[in-house]
N, C-alpha and C positions, 0 to 999 in steps of 0.2 A: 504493500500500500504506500504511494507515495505520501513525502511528510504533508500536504497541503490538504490529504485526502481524509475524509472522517467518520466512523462509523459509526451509523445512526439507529437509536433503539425507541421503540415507540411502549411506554410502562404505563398497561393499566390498573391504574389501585381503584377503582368502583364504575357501578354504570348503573344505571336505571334504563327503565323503556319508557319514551314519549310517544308525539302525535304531531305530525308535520303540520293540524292545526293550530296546533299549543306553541309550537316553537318556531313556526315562520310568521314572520310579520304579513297581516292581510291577506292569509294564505288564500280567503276564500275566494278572493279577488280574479286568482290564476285558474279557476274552472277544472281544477284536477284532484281527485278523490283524493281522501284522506288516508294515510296509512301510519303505522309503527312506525318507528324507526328509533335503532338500540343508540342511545347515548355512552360514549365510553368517558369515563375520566380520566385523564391520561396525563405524564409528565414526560418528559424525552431525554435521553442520552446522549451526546453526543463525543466521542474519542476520537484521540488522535495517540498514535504512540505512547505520549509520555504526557496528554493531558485529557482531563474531565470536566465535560461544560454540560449544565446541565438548561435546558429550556423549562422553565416554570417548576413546580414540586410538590403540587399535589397539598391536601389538607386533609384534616383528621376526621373522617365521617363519623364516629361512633361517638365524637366528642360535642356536632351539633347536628339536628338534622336539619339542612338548608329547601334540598327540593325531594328528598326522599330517595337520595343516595345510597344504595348498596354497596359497602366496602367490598372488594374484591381481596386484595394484597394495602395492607396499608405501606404508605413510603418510607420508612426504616425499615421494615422487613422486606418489602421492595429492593432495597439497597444493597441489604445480608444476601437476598437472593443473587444479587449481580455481583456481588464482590467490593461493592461501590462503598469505602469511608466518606462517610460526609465532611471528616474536617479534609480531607484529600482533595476535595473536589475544588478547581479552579477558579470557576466563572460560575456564575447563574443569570441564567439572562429570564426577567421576567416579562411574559408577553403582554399582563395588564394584574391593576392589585385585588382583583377578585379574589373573595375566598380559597376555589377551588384551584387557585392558580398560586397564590403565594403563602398558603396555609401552615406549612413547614420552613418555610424559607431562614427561620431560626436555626435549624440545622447547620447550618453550612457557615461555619464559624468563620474561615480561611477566604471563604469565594470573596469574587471583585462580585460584585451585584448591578448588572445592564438593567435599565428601567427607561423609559419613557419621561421625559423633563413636564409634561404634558401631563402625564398621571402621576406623577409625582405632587404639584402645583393643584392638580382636581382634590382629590384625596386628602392631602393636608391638610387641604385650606378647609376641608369640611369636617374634619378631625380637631380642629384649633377651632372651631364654630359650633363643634358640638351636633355637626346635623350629618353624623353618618347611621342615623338610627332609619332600620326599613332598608337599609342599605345592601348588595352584597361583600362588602368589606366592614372588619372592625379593628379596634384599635388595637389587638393583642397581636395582628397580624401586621399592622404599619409599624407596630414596635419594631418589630426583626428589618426593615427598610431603616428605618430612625438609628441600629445598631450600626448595621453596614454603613452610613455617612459619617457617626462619628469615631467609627475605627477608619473614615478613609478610603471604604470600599465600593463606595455606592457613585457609580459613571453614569448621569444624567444624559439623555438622546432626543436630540431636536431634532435631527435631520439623521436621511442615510448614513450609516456610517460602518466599515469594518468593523469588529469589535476584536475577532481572531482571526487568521487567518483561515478565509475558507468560510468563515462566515458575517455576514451581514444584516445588517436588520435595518427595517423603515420604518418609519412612524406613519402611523396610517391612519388612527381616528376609529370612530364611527360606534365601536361596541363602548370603547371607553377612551375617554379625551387621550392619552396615551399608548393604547394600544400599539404593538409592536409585531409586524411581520419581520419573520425569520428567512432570509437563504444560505440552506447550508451547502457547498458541497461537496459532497458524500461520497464514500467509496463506487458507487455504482450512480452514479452522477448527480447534478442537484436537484436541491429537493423545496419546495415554498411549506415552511412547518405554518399554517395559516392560525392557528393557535382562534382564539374567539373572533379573528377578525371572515373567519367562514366557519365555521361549528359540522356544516354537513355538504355533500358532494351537492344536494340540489341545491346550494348558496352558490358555487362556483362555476356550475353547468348552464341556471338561469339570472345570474347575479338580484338571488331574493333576500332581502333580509331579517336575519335575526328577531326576533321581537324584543329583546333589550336592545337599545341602546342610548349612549347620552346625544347622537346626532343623528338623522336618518340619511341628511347628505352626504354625509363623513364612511358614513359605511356601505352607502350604493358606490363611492369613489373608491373604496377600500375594494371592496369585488371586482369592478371594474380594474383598478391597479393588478390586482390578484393576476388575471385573465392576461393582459400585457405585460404583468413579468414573464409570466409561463411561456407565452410565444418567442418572448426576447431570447428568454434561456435554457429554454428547452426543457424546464423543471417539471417534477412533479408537484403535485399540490395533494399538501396533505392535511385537508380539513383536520381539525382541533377535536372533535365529540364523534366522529361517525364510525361506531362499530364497525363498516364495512371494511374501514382501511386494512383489520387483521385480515380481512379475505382475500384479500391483493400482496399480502408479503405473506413470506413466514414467520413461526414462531419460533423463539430461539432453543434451541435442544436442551433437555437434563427439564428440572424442577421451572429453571427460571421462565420455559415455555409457556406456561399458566398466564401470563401477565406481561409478558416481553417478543415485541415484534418487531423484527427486523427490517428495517427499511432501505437500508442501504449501507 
């Protein structure tokens, strides 16, 4: 594997089953029958020789029920499965400060912590206001953000930027003022980690959106962006929640197969 190249593992610690009415915005609009569709919760991998970066980290379901989350693998034992120390771990690049995305983020005592300057700025300022109540983020979890700045770790993102070689992230909007598209590229070429900024294949395929968000123009431009990176690079796109993605890779061999998909 060359050094630039990086190996990507897709970890699900819970999932529930939804309804493409529940969770696309004005689905009914689009004249197309309602179905299931499996929700995964998921945190990402990504390695290179001699480092670990991880995308987002998962949160502790058994400790609040948000939307009726089934823990699958929680993420420390997620981690024992992979081999993965969390003071080890490099980087964590967080794609937005959702619960289910920065939940654990306390973990990672060591990592430089990628955030969005944009969700940073949202989130605080409603933290320091006192209005993150109904929210889905709390304060125990912007703590673990608040650590990583005053140790030093925490690298604010206005614009495109490298962060590692090999990988890049955009600020995109739309789900949350911050929100962070990922491209990494991977040992079997690049990949768009779309993280909540597309939740499911039918976001990417008809650019529909999400039913949260804090913009609806920010995140019709976010799909739309999605779509022209993919052409520009040839990437895949791998929605954030959509159980399918395990049907398109494999799972990784031994115990760790339960909860870890290969993507490249």
């Amino acid at each position: 594997m060359p050094d630039s190249a990086l190996n990507v593992i897709q970890v699900r610690y819970g999932e529930r089953v939804t309804r493409k009415s529940v969770v696309l915005h004005d689905y009914q609009r689009y004249g197309q029958p309602d179905a299931d569709l499996q929700m995964d919760y998921n945190f990402w991998v990504m390695r290179s020789a001699d480092r670990t970066i991880l995308l987002d980290t998962g949160y502790d379901i058994s400790a609040r029920d948000w939307l009726g989350e089934i823990s699958v693998v929680p993420t420390p034992d997620s981690l024992r499965l992979l081999d993965i120390d969390p003071a080890s771990v490099d980087m964590v690049i967080t794609s937005h400060f959702h619960y289910d995305h920065i939940g654990y983020l306390g973990l990672f005592t060591n990592a430089q912590v990628v955030s969005g300057q944009a969700e940073y700025d949202y989130w605080f300022g409603k933290w320091r206001d006192n209005a993150l109540e109904g929210e889905f983020t709390i304060p125990e979890h912007l703590e673990a953000v608040r650590r990583a700045e005053s140790d030093g770790r925490l690298r604010l993102i206005s614009a495109e930027a490298e962060v590692f070689p090999g990988i890049t992230v955009y600020p995109v909007g739309g789900h949350c003022p911050g929100e962070l598209l990922t491209l990494v590229r991977s040992a079997s070429g690049p990949k768009i980690m779309a993280a909540d900024a597309a939740h499911f294949y039918e976001q990417v395929e008809n650019e529909w959106p999400f039913f949260a968000f804090t913009s609806l123009t920010e995140m019709k431009a976010a799909l739309a962006f999605i779509n022209k990176l993919a052409a520009e690079t040839g990437a895949e796109v791998i929605p954030g929640h959509d159980g399918r993605v395990r049907d398109k890779h494999p799972s990784l061999p031994g115990p760790a197969g339960r909860i870890a998909t290969a993507l490249g």
